[in-house]
C-alpha positions in Angstrom: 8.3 117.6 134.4 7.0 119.6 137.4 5.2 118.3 140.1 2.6 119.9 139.0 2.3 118.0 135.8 3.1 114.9 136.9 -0.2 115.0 139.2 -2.1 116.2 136.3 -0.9 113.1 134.3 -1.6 110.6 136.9 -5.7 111.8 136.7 -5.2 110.1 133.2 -4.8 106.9 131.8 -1.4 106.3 130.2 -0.8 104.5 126.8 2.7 103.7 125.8 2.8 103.4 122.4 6.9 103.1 122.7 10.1 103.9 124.5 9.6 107.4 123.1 6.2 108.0 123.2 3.1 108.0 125.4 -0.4 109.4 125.4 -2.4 110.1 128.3 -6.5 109.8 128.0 -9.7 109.8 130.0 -10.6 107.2 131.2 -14.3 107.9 131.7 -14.9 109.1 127.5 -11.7 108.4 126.0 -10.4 111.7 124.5 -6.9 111.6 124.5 -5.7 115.1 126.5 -1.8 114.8 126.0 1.1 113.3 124.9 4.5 112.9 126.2 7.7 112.9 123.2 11.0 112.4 124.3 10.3 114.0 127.8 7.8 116.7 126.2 4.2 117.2 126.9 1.9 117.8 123.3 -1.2 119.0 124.0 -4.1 117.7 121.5 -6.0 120.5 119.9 -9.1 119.3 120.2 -9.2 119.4 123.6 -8.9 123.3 123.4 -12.4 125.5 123.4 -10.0 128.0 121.7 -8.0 127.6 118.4 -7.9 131.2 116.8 -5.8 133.8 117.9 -4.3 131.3 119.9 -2.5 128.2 117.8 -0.9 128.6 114.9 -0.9 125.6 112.9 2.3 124.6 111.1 2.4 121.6 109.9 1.3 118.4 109.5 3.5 114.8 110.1 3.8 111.3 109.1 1.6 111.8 105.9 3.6 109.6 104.7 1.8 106.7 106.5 -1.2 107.4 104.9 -0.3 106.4 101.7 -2.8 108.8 99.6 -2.2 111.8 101.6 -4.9 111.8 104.1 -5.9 114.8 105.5 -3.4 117.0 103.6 -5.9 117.1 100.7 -7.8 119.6 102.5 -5.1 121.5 103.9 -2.3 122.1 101.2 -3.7 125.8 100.2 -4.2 128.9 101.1 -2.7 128.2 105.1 1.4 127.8 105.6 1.1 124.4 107.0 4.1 122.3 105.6 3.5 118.6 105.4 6.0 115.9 106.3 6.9 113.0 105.3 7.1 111.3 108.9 8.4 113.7 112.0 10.3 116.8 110.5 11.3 115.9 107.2 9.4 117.8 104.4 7.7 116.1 101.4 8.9 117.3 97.9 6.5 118.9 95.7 4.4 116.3 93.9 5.1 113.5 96.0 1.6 112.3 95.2 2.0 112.4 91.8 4.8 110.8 91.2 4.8 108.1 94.0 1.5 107.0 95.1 -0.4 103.8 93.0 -2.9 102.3 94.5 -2.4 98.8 95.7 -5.9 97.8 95.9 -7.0 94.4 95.1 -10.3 93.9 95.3 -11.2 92.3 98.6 -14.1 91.2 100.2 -13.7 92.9 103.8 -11.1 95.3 105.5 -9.9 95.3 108.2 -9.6 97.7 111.1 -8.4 97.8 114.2 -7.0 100.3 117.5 -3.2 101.0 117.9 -3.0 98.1 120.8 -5.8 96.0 118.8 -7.6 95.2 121.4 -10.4 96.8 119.6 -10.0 94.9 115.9 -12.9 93.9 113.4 -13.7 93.8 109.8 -16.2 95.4 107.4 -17.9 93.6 104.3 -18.9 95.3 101.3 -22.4 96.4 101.2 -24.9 93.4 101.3 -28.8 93.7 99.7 -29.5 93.5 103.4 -27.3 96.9 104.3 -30.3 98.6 102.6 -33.2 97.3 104.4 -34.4 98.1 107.6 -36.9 95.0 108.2 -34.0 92.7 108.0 -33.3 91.3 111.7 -30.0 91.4 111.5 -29.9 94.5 110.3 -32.0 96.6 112.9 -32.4 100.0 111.1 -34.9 101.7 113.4 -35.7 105.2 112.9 -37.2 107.3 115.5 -35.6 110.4 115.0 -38.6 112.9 114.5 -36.1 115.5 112.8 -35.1 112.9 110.3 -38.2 111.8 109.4 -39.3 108.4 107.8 -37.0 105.9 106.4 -37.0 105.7 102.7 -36.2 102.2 101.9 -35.6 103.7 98.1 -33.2 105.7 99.2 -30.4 104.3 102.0 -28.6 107.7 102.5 -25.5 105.5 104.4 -25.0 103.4 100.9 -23.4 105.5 97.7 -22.1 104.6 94.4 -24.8 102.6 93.3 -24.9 101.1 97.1 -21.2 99.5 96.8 -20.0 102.3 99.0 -20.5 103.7 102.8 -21.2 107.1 103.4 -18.3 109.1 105.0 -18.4 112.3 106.7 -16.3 115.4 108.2 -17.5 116.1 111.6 -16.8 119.2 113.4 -19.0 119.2 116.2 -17.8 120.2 119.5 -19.2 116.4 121.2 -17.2 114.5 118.3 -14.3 116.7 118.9 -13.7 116.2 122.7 -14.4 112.8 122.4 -11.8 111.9 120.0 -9.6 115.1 120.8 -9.3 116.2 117.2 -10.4 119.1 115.6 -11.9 116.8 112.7 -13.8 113.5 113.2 -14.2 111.4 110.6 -16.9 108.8 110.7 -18.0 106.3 107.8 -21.8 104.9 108.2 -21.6 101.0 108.6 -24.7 98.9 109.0 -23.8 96.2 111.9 -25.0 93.6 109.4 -21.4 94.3 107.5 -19.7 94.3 110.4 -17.9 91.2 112.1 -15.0 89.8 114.8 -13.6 87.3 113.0 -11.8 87.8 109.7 -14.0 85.2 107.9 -17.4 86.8 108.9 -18.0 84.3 110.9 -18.4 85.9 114.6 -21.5 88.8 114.1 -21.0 92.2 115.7 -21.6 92.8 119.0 -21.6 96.2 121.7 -19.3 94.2 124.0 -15.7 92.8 122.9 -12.0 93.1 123.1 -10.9 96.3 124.9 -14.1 97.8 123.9 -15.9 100.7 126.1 -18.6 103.2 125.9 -19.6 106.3 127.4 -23.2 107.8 127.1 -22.0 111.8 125.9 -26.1 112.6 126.3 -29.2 111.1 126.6 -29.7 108.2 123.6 -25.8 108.7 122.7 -23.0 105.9 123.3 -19.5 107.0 122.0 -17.1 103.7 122.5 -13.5 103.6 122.4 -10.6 101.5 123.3 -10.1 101.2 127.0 -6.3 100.5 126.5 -5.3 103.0 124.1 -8.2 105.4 124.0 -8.7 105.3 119.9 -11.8 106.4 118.8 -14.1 103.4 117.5 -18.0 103.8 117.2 -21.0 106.8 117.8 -24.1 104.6 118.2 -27.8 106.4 118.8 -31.1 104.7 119.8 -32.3 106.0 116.8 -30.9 104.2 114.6 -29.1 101.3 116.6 -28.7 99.3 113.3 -26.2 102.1 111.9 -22.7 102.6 113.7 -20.5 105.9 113.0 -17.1 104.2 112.5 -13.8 106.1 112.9 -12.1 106.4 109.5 -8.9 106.1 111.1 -9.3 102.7 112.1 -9.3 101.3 108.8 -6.4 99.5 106.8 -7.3 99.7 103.5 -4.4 99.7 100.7 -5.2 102.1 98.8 -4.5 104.2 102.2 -6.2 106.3 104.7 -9.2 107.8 102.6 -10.1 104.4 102.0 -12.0 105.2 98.8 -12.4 101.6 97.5 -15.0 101.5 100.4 -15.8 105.2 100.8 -17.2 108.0 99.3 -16.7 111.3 101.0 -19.7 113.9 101.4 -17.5 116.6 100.1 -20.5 119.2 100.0 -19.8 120.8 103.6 -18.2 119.7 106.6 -20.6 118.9 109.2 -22.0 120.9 112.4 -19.0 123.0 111.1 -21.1 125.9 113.2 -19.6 124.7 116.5 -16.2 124.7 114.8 -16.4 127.9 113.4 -17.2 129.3 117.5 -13.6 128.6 117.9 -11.4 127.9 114.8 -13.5 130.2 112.2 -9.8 130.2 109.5 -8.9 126.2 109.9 -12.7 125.3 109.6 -13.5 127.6 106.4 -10.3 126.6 104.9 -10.9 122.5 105.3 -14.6 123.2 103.8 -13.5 124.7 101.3 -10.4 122.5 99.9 -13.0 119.5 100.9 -15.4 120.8 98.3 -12.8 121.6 95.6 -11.3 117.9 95.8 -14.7 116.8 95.7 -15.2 118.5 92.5 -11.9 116.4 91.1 -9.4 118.5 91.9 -7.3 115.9 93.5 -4.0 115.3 94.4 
């Protein structure tokens, strides 16, 4: 590397993640800028204000870590982005199909945790108390004028007869250059189904492990692992109660879509108006797959 880039590396902080491989993130709000493979500098897309007419995505690796295909659900048509099975070696047609079973048993929390784990916890399945927002230890407060009232009928984080959390696509440009990717995925947990110990037995608190946060605007705290800069929570005074919790984090299974504990808005992606500004083809495209596997269309 030049001089040049070496100085701009050492503004970041570095997380080796092996003798190959390192990332290099803020150390201020977490978004990881760039990572170093085998001597070469990657830089992470969602740290660009620019996608179209100047990236050209191609493909997409490691799906096979994700055990039900992850993300490639909503990018296997209409774009030529080939998808493989770790670094460079394509997945044959169908692999889906004739491979993946889910492994599931039911279980009564999952776990999830950073790369390092210094940031590690566990979620519980929906409680009676998820729902209501005069339990103390749940804390749902809403003072969020454009939301108006909480409906105590109607808890819009629970689904599926209120066994499931809510789970969103996020393309908004804070959520992006946060986490550094074009996509943020963020499941709604109550803290009242959150815990530190495996058994349930520690409750959740702001402060643990390698946690840190970073107030993005006024009312707005965005934590993330000060060792390896994953992505963890989006917490808001309006609803302190109610944590955003990166998908990505979770180790459930059935794999990465987690959808023993989630079901996916598959409707729209959100705030996909600041994503458009920038990446109008990827952004349309992902909508549009999204909504067609929602419908059942699924690989």
């Amino acid at each position: 590397m030049s001089d040049a880039q070496e100085q701009s590396l050492s503004k970041l902080k570095a997380s080796e993640w092996s003798s190959r491989r390192t990332t290099y993130f803020c150390d201020t709000c977490g978004s990881t800028v760039i990572g170093k493979l085998d001597g070469q500098l990657w830089i992470y897309t969602g740290a660009l204000d620019q996608l179209e007419g100047v990236v050209q995505i191609q493909r997409q690796i490691f799906v096979k870590d994700t055990l039900d295909g992850g993300f490639s659900n909503w990018l296997k048509e209409d774009l030529p982005i080939k998808t493989h099975a770790t670094l460079d070696n394509d997945l044959p047609a169908g692999w889906l199909e004739k491979n993946y079973q889910s492994t599931s048993k039911a279980s009564d929390r999952l776990q999830a945790h950073c790369l390092c784990k210094g940031v590690e916890f566990w979620i519980a399945r929906p409680l009676a108390s998820s729902a209501d927002p005069s339990n103390p230890r749940c804390d749902l407060r809403w003072e969020n004028p454009e939301r108006g009232d909480y409906d105590p009928k109607d808890p819009w984080w629970l689904k599926a007869d209120r066994t499931k959390f809510h789970t969103i696509v996020c393309a908004c440009d804070s959520c992006r250059l946060a986490a550094s990717c074009d996509f943020v995925q963020w499941a709604y947990v109550p803290t009242t189904d959150i815990s530190l110990s495996a058994d349930g037995s520690v409750p959740f608190s702001h402060t643990f492990g390698t946690l840190k946060g970073y107030g993005s605007c006024k009312r707005v705290v965005r934590y993330f692992c000060g060792d390896c800069g994953a992505n963890v929570f989006w917490t808001g005074d309006d609803r302190p109660g109610l944590l955003d919790v990166a998908v990505g984090l979770l180790h459930a299974p059935e794999g990465s879509l987690a959808q023993d504990w989630l079901e996916w808005q598959t409707d729209s992606v959100d705030f996909k108006e600041d994503g458009i500004r920038r990446a109008g083809t990827l952004i349309n495209h992902v909508e549009g797959a999204l909504q067609k596997w929602g419908r059942g269309d699924k690989a």
